[in-house]
Legacy VTK file of the C-alpha trace (Angstrom):
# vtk DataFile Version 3.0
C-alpha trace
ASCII
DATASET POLYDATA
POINTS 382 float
2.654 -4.213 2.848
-0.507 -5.760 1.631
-1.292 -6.344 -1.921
-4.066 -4.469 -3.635
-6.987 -5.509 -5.952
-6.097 -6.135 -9.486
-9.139 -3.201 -9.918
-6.602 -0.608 -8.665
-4.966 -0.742 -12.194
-4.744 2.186 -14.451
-6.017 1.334 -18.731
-3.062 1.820 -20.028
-2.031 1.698 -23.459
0.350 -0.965 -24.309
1.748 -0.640 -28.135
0.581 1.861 -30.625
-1.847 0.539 -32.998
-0.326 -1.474 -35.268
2.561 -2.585 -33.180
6.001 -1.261 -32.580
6.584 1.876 -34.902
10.045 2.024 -37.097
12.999 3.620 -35.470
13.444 6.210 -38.554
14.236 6.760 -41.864
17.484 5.015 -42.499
17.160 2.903 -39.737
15.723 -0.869 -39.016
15.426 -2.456 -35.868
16.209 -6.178 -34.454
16.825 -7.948 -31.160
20.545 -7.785 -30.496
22.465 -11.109 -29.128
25.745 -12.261 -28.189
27.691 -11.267 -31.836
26.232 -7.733 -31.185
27.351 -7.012 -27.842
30.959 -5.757 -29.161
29.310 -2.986 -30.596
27.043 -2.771 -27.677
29.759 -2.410 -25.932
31.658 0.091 -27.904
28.062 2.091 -27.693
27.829 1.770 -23.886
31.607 4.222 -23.406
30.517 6.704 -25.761
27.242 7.120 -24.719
27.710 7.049 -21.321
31.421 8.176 -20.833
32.736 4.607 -19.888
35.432 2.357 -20.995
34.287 -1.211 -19.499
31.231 -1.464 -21.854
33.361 -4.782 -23.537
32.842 -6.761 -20.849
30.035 -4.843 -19.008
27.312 -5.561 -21.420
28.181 -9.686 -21.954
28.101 -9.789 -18.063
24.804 -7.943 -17.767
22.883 -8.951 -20.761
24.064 -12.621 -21.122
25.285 -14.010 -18.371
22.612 -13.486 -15.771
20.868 -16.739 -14.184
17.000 -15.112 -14.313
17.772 -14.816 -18.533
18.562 -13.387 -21.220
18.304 -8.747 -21.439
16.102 -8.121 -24.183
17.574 -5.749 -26.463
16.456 -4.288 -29.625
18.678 -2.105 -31.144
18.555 0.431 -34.446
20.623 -0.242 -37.127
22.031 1.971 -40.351
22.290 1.064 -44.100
25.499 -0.398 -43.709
24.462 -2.460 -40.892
26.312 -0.184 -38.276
24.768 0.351 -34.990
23.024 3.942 -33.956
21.059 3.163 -31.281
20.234 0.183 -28.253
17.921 -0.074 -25.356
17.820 -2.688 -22.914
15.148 -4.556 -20.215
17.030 -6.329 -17.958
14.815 -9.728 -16.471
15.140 -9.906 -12.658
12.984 -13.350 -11.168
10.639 -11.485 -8.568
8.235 -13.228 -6.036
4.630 -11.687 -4.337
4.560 -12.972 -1.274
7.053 -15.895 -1.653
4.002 -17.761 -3.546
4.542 -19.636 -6.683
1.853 -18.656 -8.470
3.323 -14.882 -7.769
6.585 -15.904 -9.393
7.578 -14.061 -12.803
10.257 -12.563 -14.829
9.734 -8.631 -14.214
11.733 -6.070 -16.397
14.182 -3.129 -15.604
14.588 -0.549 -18.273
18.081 0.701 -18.763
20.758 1.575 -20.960
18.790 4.143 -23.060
21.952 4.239 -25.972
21.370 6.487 -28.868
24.247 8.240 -30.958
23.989 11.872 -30.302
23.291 13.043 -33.442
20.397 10.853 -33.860
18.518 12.140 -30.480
14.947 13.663 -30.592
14.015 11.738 -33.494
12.416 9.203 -31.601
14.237 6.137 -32.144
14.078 5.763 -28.249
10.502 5.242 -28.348
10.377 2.610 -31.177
12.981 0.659 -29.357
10.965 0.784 -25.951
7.854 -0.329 -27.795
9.368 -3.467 -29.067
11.286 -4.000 -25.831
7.681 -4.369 -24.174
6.439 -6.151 -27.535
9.360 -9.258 -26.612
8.151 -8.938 -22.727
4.752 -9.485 -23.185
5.663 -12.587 -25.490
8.222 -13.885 -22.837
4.998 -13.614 -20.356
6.952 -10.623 -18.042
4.049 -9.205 -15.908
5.584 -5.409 -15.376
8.686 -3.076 -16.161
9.823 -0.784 -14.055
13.081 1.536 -14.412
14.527 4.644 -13.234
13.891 7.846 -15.612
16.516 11.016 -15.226
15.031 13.970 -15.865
15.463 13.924 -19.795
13.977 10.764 -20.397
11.504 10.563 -17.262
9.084 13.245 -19.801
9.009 10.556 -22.420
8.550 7.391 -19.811
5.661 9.528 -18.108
4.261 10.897 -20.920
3.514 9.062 -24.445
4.933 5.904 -23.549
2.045 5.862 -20.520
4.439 4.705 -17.789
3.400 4.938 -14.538
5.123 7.200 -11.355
5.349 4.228 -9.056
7.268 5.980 -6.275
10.387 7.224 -5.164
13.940 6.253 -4.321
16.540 8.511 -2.348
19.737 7.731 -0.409
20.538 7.721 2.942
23.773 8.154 4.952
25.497 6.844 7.750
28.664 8.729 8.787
32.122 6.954 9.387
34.263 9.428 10.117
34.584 13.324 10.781
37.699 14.136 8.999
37.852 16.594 5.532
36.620 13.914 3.601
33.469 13.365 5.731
32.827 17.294 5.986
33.009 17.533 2.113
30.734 14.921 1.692
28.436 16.374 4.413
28.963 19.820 2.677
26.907 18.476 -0.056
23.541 18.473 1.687
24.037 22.253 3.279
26.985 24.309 5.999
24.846 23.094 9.033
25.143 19.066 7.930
29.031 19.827 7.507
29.547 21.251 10.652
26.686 18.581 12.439
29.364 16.024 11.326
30.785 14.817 14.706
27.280 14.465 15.949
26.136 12.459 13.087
29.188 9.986 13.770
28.231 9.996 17.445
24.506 9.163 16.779
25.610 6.323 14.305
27.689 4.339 16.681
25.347 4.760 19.212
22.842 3.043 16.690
25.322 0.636 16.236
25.646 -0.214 19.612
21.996 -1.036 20.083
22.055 -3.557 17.153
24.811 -5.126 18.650
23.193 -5.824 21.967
20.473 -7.135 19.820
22.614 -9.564 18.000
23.729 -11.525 20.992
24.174 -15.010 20.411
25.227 -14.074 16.541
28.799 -14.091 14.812
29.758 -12.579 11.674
31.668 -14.415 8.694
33.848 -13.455 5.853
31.474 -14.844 2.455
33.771 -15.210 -0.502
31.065 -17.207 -2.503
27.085 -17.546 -1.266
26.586 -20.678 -0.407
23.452 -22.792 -1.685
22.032 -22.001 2.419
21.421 -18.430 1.101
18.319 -19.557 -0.686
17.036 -20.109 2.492
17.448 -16.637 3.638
15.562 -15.468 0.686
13.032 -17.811 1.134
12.302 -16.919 4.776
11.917 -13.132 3.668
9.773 -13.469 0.647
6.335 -14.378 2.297
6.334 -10.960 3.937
6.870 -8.780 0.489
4.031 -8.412 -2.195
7.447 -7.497 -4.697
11.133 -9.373 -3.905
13.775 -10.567 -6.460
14.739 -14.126 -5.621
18.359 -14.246 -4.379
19.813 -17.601 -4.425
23.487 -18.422 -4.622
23.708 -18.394 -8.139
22.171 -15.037 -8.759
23.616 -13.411 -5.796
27.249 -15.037 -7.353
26.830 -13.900 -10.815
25.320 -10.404 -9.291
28.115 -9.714 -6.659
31.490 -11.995 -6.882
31.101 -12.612 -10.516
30.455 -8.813 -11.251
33.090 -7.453 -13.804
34.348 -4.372 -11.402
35.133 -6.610 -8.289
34.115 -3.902 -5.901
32.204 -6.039 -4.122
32.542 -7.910 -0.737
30.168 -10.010 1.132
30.004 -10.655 5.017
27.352 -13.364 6.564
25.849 -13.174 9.901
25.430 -16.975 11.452
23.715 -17.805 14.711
24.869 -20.421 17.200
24.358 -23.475 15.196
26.353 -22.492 12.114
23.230 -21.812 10.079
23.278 -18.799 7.922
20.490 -16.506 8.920
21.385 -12.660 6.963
24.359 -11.639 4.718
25.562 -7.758 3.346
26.731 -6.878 0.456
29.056 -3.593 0.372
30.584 -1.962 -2.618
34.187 -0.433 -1.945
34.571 3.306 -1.258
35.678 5.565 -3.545
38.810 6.834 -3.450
38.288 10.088 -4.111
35.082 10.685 -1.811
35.488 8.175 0.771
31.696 7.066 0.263
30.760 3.307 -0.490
27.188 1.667 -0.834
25.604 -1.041 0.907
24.437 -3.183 -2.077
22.188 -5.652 -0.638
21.285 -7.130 2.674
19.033 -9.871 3.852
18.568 -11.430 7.118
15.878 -13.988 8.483
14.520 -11.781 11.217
15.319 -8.372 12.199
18.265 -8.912 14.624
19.966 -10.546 11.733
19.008 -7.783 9.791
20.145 -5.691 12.110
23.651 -7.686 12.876
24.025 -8.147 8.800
23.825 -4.002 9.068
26.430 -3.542 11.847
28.742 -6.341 10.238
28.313 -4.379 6.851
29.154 -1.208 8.649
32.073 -2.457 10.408
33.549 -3.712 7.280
33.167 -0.795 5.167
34.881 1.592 7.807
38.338 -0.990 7.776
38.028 -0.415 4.094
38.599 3.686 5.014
34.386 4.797 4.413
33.828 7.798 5.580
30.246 7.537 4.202
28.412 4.765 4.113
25.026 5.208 1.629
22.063 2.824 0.962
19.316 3.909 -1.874
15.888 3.078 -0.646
12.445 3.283 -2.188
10.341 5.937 -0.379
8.033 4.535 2.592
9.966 0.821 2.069
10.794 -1.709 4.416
14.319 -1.030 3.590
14.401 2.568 4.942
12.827 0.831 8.275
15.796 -0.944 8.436
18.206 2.217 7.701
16.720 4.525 10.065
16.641 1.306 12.634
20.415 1.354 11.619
21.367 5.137 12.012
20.852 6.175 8.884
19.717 9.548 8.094
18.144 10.683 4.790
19.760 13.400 3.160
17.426 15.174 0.355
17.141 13.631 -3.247
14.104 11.522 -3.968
14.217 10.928 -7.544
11.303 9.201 -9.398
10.927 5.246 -10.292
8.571 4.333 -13.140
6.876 0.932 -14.057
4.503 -0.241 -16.476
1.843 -3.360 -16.184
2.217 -5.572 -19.011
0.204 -8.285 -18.110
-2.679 -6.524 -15.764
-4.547 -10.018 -14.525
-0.449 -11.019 -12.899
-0.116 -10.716 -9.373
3.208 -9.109 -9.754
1.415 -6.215 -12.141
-0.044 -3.915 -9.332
2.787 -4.270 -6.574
5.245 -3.176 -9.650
3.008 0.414 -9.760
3.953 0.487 -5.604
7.218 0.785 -4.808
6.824 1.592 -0.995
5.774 -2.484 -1.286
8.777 -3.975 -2.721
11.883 -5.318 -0.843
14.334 -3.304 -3.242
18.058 -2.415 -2.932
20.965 -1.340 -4.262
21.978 -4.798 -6.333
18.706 -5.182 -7.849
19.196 -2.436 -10.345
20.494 -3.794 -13.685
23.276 -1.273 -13.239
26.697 -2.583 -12.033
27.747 -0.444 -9.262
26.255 2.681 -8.021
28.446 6.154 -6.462
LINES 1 383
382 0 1 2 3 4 5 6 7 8 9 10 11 12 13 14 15 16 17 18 19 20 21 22 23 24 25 26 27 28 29 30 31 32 33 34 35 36 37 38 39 40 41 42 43 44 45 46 47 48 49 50 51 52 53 54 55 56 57 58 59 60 61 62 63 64 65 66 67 68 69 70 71 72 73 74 75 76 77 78 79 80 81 82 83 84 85 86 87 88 89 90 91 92 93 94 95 96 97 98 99 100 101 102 103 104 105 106 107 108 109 110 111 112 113 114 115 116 117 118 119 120 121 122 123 124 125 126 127 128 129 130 131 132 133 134 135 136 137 138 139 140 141 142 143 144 145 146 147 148 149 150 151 152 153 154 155 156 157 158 159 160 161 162 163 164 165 166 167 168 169 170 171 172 173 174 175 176 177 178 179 180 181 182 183 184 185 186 187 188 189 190 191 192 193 194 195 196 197 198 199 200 201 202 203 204 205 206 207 208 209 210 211 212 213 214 215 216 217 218 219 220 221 222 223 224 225 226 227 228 229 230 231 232 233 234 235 236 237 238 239 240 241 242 243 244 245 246 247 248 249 250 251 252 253 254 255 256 257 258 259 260 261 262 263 264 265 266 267 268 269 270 271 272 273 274 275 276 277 278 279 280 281 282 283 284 285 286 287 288 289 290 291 292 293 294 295 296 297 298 299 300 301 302 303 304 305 306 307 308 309 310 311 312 313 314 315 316 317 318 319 320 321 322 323 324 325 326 327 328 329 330 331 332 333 334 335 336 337 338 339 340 341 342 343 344 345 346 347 348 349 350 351 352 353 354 355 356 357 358 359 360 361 362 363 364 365 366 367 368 369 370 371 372 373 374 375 376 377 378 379 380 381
């Protein structure tokens, strides 16, 4: 997980010459704020089949305690909106060092109006997105590209493929539900379902012989202690988003959807020393997510894991998933855990904004970041 030499980094182009381009005939651009995010809002359900974008998009683009989302957004003749893109500022650490501390940006909601797709409005908007985060001082972007807009990220916007990021199971249960989810990754994982539940509680049981000495707690608000847990984690990490109480508040028990609950892991003096975050099932597939964990060491890490795994099959999981960044820390932890990983690496991109940063280079690596679930801009993940 060491850091690399500043050297490493590609030339990349940064804006076209002469700065951002216009979005199109018909159209001018601007940085949307808090009067535009009705619209935003109304953009965010058509575009992307929703019908929370009213108070999705206030919670994710104002509200968050590492700033304000910068958003430019394309707008008609008569002022109406036709298109919005969004970087998303997370407060990331190298190494837990100050001088490695910086806003970094995640790319997301790509929102144009159908009709006025393939005329490259997208790419204006991106360009001035990076234009703001290279004023603001924001070191790196990253995001994560389907397969539609992963040929314009990779391609003439000169973003770079900075690794991977797949999920991994842990199964629950072996009833229908289980099998159908199983069913999705081939007949022999379906039918290797009671032996996948057997070889998870046997992991189990070795992080629980581990954890001796450790108790679990119901969290319904981090406490300010959870800074601490951060902190301790940090120095080991050339890429980390800081996760004090009032991020991890505004992140998880804040969050618009409340599918979210947090359990803490304490050790025999009361001190907090690793917390999980777990996102409900769904009650149609029985899977749920483990959103974010954290723990001082790795038997907390490990008794945060069993705590979060315990909780999420009372809830009636009969999958529990994590996402992890290829070659990570995080997958340590999984596979550590019981985890298996089912196939479906998809591609993370990221782009160096400021070069000389120390935050620019770990950005292009994702195997070196400490990255899950809840530091996506995205609400909830299924």
């Amino acid at each position: 997980m060491g850091g690399s030499t500043q050297q490493e980094l590609p030339h990349l182009p940064f804006c076209p010459e002469g700065g951002p381009p216009d979005p199109g005939e018909g159209l001018t651009s601007r940085f949307a704020g808090p009067r535009d995010r009705q619209v935003q809002g109304e953009l965010y359900d058509v575009c992307f089949g929703k019908t929370d974008g009213a108070i999705t998009i206030p919670w994710r683009y104002d509200e968050c305690p590492h700033g304000m989302t910068v958003a430019p957004i394309a707008v008609g003749d008569a002022g109406e909106l036709q298109a919005s893109y969004a970087c998303s500022p997370r407060r990331v650490r190298f190494r837990g060092e100050d001088s490695g501390d910086a806003t970094v940006g995640q790319t997301g909601d790509v929102m144009t109006h159908p009709e006025l797709r393939s005329r490259g409005v997208f790419s204006a908007l991106h360009w001035h997105a990076m234009e703001e985060a290279q004023r603001r001082g924001w070191p790196a972007a990253w995001g994560l590209p389907n397969k539609f807009s992963g040929r314009i990220f990779f391609g003439k916007l000169g973003w770079q493929l900075a690794g991977h990021i797949g999920p991994w199971n842990f199964v629950l249960a072996t009833d229908a539900k289980a099998r159908a989810v199983r069913l999705q990754n081939g007949k022999l994982a379906m039918l290797g379902t009671p032996w996948a539940a057997w070889r998870g509680a046997q992991a189990r049981s070795r992080l629980r012989a581990r954890a001796h000495g450790l108790e679990t707690l119901s969290i319904e608000r981090f406490p300010e202690s959870v800074t601490a847990v951060s902190e301790a984690v940090e120095p080991r990490f050339d890429w980390m988003v800081h996760r004090d109480a009032r991020y991890l508040n505004w992140r998880f028990i804040d969050a618009p959807s409340g599918l979210f609950r947090v359990v803490g892991v304490r050790d025999g003096l009361g001190d907090l020393v690793g917390y999980a975050v777990v996102q409900r099932p769904s009650a149609e597939t029985g899977v749920a997510i483990i959103s974010d964990l954290c723990g001082v060491d790795v038997v907390a890490e490990g008794a945060a894991l069993d705590a979060a795994l315990a909780l999420l099959a009372s809830m009636g999981t009969v999958v529990a998933r994590a996402y992890g960044m290829q070659g990570s820390y995080w997958e340590q932890i999984l596979a550590r855990g019981g985890f298996r990983r089912p196939r479906g690496y998809k591609p993370v991109g990221a782009y160096a904004i400021h070069a000389d940063h120390p935050l620019a280079n770990p950005t292009l690596k994702t195997a070196s970041w400490y990255f899950m679930d809840g530091d996506r801009d995205t609400e909830f993940v299924r």
